[in-house]
Structures are given as structure tokens and as C-alpha cells.
C-alpha positions, 0 to 999 in steps of 0.5 A: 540859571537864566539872567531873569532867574538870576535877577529875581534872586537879586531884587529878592534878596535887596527888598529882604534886605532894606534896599529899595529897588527900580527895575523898568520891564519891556511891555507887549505892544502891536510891535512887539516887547519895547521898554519906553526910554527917553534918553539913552538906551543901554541903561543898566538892569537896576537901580538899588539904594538904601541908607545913602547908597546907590548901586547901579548893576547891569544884570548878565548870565554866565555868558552875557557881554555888555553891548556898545550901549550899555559900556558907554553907561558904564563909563558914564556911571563910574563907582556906582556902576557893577557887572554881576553874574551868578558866579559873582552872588558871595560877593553880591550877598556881601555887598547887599547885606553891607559887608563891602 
């Protein structure tokens, strides 16, 4: 499954489910795809909320590593901060649906 792949199951699950859900795309432009930020780069993948709770997951594929960028968010982040890969979805469902 491609991280894209895996990150719209993701959203798809979390709307299904109540959460509200942010996620900023890259856009075409002359130079190629950019996602406008102002501030840090490496900010995490979505931001999701419902009833009080926010998580913020990074979104990676199997074999996906977190750049230099995006650990400094981590540590910035803290509790609400996760690293979700496929393998991770049981324990992703069990979060979305409120288990844990």
C-alpha cells in the first residue's frame, strides 16, 4: 500500500468516524509541486480532532523514515504526536474508534 493509499484510508476512516480532519496538499505551480508553509517545514501529515482530542500523525509507508524536519516536530509535539504505518492500522482503528 502507497503512503497516499494509506493516508486516504486514514482520513476516510476519521470522517467515518466523527473527526475532523486537516490535511494541506502540494499544489503545481511553474516550479513544480510546493506546499505553502510559513513557519517550519516538516510538519506533520494530518491533523485530526473530535470531542477534545487532537492527534497529530505523521503518515509513512512500510519503509518510510522521518527526516530531520519532521523528528524536531515530533519532539515539539509531544503526547499528541504519532508515526503510523500500515502495519500500525488495528491499533490506528482502535484509536479512531476511541478504544485507546
Amino acid at each position: 500500500m502507497s503512503e497516499d493509499e494509506f493516508q486516504q484510508r486514514i482520513v476516510d476512516t476519521a470522517s467515518w468516524l466523527g473527526w475532523r480532519v486537516h490535511h494541506t496538499r502540494p499544489a503545481r505551480t511553474a516550479k513544480g509541486w510546493r506546499t505553502p508553509v510559513q513557519g517550519h517545514n516538516g510538519f506533520v501529515d494530518l491533523v485530526l480532532a473530535r470531542r477534545g482530542v487532537v492527534l497529530m500523525p505523521e503518515i509513512k509507508s512500510a519503509e518510510g523514515s522521518l527526516d530531520p524536519e519532521q523528528r524536531l516536530w515530533r519532539d515539539a509535539i509531544g503526547a499528541q504526536w504519532r508515526l503510523w504505518r500500515p502495519a500500525d492500522w488495528p491499533t490506528i482503528e482502535a484509536v479512531l474508534r476511541g478504544a485507546t
